[in-house]
N, C-alpha and C positions, 0 to 999 in steps of 0.2 A: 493461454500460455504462449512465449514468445521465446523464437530464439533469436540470441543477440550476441554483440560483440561484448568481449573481454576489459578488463582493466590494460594499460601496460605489463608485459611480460618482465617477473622480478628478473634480479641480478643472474640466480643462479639455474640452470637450466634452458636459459631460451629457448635453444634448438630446438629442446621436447616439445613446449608449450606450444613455437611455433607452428612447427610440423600439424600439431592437434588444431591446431586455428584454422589452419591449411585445408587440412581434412573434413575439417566439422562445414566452412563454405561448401567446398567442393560437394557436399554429399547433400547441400541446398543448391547449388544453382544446376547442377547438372543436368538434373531433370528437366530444365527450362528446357533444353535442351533436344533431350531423347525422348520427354512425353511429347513435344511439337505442339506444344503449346498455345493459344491463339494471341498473338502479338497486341493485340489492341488493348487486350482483355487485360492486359500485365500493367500497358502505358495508361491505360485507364486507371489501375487503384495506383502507379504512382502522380497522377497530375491530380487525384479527388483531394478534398479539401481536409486540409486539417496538419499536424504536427511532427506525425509518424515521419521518420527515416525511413530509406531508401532498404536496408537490409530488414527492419522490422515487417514493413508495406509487403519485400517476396516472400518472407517467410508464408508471412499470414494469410497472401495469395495462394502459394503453394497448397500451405494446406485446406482452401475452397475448389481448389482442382485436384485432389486426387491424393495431393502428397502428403496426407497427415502420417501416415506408417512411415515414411522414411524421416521425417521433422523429427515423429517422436524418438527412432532408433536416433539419428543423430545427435536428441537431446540428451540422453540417457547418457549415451557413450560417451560427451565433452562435459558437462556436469558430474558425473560421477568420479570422472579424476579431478575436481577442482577443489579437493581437499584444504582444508584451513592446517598453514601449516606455522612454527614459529612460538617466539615464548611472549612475543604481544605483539599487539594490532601495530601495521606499518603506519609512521604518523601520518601520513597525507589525507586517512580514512578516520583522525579522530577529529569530533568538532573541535572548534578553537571558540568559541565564543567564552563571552565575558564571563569573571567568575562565579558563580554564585552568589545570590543577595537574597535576604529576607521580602517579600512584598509589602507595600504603603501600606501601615494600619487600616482596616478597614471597619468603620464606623458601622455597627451593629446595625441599624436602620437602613442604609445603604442601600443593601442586599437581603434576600432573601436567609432567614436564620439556618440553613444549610449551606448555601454560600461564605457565608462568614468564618464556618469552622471545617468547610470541607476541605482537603488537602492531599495530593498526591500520598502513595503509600513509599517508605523505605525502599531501598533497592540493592538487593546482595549483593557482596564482593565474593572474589574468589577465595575461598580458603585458605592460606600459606600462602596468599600472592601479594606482596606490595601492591598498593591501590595507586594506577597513574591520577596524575593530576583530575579534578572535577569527577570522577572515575563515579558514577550511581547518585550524583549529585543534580538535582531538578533547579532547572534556571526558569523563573517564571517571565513570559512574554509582557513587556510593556506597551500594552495595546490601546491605552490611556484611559481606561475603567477605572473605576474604584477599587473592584480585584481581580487578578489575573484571571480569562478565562485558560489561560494555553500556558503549560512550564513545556520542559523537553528535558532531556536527560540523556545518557547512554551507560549500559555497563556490558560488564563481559559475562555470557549464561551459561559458560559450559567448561567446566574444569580442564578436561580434555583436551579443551583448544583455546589456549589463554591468547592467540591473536584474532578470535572472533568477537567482533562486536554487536550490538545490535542498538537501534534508536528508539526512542520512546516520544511521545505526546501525548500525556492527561491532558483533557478540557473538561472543564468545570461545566456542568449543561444547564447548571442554574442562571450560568453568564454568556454562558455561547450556544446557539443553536446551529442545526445543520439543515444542509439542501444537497439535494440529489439532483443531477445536471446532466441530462445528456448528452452522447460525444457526436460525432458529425456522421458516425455507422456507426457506433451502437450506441442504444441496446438492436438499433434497427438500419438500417441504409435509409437515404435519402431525406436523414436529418436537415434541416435549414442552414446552410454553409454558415451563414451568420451566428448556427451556435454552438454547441461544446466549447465553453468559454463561459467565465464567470461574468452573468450580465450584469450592465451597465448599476443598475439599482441595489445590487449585493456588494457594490464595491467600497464604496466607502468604510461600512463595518469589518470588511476582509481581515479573517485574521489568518487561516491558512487553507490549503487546498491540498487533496493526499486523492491518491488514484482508487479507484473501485474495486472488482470481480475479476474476474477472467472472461473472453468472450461468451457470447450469450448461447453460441453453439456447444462450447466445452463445459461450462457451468455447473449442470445439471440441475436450473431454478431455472429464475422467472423475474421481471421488470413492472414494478406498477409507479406508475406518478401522476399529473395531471388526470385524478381522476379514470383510467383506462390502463389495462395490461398489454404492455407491448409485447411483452411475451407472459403466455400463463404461468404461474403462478404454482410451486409445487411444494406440496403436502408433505412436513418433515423436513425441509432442506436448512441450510444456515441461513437467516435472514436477515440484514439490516433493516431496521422500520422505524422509520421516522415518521412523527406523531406529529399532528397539526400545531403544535407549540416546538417544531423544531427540535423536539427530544429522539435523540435515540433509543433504540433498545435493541441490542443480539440477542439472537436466540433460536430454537429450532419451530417453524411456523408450524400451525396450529398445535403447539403445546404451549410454548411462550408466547411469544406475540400473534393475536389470530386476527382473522378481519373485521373492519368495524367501521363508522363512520369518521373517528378521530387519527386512521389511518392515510398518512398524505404521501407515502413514498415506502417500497419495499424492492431493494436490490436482495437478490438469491447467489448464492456460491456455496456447491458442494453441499457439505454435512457441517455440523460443530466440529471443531478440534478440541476446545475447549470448553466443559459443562460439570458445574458444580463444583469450581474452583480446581479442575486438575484435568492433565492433558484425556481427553474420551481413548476405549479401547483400541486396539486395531492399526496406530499409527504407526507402529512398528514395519510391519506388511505390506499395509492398503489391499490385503488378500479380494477383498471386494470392490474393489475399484470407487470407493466411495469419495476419495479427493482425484480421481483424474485415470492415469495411467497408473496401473500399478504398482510400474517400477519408480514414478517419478518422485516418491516421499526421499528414495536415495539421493536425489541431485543436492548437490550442495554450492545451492544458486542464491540470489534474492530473492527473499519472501517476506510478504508482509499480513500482518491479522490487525482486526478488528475485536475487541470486546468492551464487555460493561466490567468496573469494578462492585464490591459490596453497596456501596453510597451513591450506584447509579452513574458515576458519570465515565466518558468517554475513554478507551485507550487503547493506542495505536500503537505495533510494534513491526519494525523493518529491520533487517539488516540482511549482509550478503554469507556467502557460504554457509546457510544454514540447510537443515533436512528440514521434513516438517516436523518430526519429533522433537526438534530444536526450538522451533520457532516455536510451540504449543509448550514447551518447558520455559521460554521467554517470556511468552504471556501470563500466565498462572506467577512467575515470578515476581510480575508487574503489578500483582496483583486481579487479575482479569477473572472474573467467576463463569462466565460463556463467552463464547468469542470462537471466531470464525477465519478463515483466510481470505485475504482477499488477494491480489497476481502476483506471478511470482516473476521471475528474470530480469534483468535488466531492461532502461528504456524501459519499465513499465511498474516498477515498483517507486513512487513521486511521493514526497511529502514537500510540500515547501511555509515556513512560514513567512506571513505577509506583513509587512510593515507601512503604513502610508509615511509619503513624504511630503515636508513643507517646502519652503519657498515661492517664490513667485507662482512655478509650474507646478499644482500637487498631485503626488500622482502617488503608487505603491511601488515596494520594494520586496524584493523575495530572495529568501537563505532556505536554503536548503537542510533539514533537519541533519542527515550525514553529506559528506563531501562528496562521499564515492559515487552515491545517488550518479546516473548517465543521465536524465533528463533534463534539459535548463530547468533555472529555479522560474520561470515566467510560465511555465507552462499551466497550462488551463487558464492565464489571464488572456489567450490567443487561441483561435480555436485548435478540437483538435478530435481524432476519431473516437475516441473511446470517454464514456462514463467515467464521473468524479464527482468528488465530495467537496463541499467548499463548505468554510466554517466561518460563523459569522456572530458579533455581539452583538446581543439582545435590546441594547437601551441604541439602539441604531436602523 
């Protein structure tokens, strides 16, 4: 978990907001201060390699020295008044991409005969709400295949707060596979500065890149890739597992995915949210501390999950000012039958999708699934501290 800076402050209120942006710093840097902290120690994680900002870098220091109790009071306290408020989303926060189009016929032989007829699921509106523009409607990625592996989407999940939104990306896993990549400190320090970055040989198929876990300290799992657990590996947790064909699978480790030879990558986070098609007990609470801090399901931050639908393939759901009971009612809406959280706050919740470019010089291009996302959209094409996902076509 990370604490981050804000959106711009709306029209109405500032002073408050202000004031609370003022206070939520202040109750971070202070302690640099009065714990007397060891100077080098600080200048060291901000000059180490990788991507992280400057307030991200002290947070996350802070809390390796000492300061996770006042991080988390202070996350508690500025997140839980960040209320979605309004009778719909501010435009700057909806995507603008092109309208929706049907995908290129795709010749039966082509593809695999579940690729051919597999297709993103419908997407709710709000009840009594006029539907804005594209409003639950899936744009498929033209990644120059025969079928799309990646569409995207956005709608609104929650009646109660008709200016919340959240983003979406099905991949098709018949057409896209995935890689697990580690960041420059996690899952461990003393990564090769050269990587967390999508290497050189994944880039041509690039078609998007979305952020991991929460660090490896707060998780409450375990890291396996090349072969070796960077960190062990724990019994019941939420686990992404990626299969030596590049297939995903969510689920809770050793009941769904267990270990085995055809096992090439297992990231861990928390518990399921989502199992058997509908949000799991307990999110209301978190009385057991089984996604984090107990208080934290209240924050009404960026949060992003990971699940499988019915037909197996991939779906990712983000957006800002949700609880987790929100984000876990996003998912199952999406479709999602297990599924998992992966980070939540700002500066750490990334989806971006990737585009190559022609011309003389070819290179890639990245948008960002919502706007608000704080990360640049290049992110993970340069290195950067933390674990990520990159997705990639199959016939590439």
């Amino acid at each position: 978990m990370l604490l981050d800076e804000r959106r711009p402050d709306p029209p109405r209120r500032p002073r408050s907001r202000r004031r609370r942006h003022v206070a939520l710093w202040s109750a971070v840097l202070v302690p640099l201060t009065v714990l007397g902290v060891p100077a080098a120690s600080y200048v060291k994680a901000l000059t180490d390699p990788g991507s992280t900002d400057w307030q991200v870098t002290t947070v996350e220091w802070l809390r390796d020295h000492g300061g996770g109790p006042l991080v988390d009071a202070a996350e508690n306290a500025w997140y839980a008044h960040n209320r979605p408020s309004g009778d719909a989303p501010a435009p700057q926060t909806v995507p603008t991409s092109a309208d929706p189009a049907p995908a290129e016929p795709v010749p039966v032989a082509a593809v695999p005969p579940s690729s051919a007829t597999a297709q993103p699921p419908p997407l709710p509106l709000l009840p009594g709400v006029p539907p804005l523009r594209n409003e639950a409607a899936w744009v498929p990625n033209q990644d120059g295949g025969a079928t799309p592996g990646l569409y995207t989407a956005w709608f609104r999940p929650d009646p109660a707060h008709p200016s919340q939104i959240v983003g979406l990306a099905w991949m098709n896993q018949d057409v896209v596979r995935t890689h697990l990549i580690a960041g420059t400190a996690e899952p461990v320090a003393a990564t090769p500065p050269a990587s967390g970055q999508v290497p050189p040989d994944l880039r041509t198929g690039l078609v998007a890149t979305f952020n991991s876990g929460w660090k490896m300290r707060d998780c409450r799992g375990g890291f396996f890739a090349g072969g070796r657990s960077a960190v062990p590996l724990r019994d019941g947790a939420a686990s992404l597992v990626i299969d030596t064909s590049g297939r995903v699978t969510v689920g809770r480790w050793g009941r769904d995915p267990r270990p085995g030879r055809d096992v090439a990558a297992v990231r861990q986070n928390l518990d399921l949210i989502v199992d058997g098609g509908r949000p799991v007990a307990g999110l209301e609470d978190n009385a057991a501390g089984a996604w984090g801090n107990p208080k934290n399901q209240f924050q009404y931050t960026w949060r992003s999950g990971l699940g499988t639908d019915r037909t197996g393939n991939l779906v990712y759901v983000a957006g800002d000012q949700l609880t987790l009971s929100t984000l876990a009612g996003a998912m199952t809406a999406a479709g999602v039958q297990r599924g998992m959280e992966l980070d939540i706050h700002p500066k750490t919740v990334t989806f971006n999708v990737v585009h190559p470019t022609g011309g003389a010089a070819p290179g890639l291009d990245a948008t960002k699934l919502l706007p608000a996302m704080a990360s640049p959209a290049n992110r993970y094409l340069v290195p950067d501290h933390r674990d990520f996902l990159a997705v990639t076509v199959r016939n590439r």
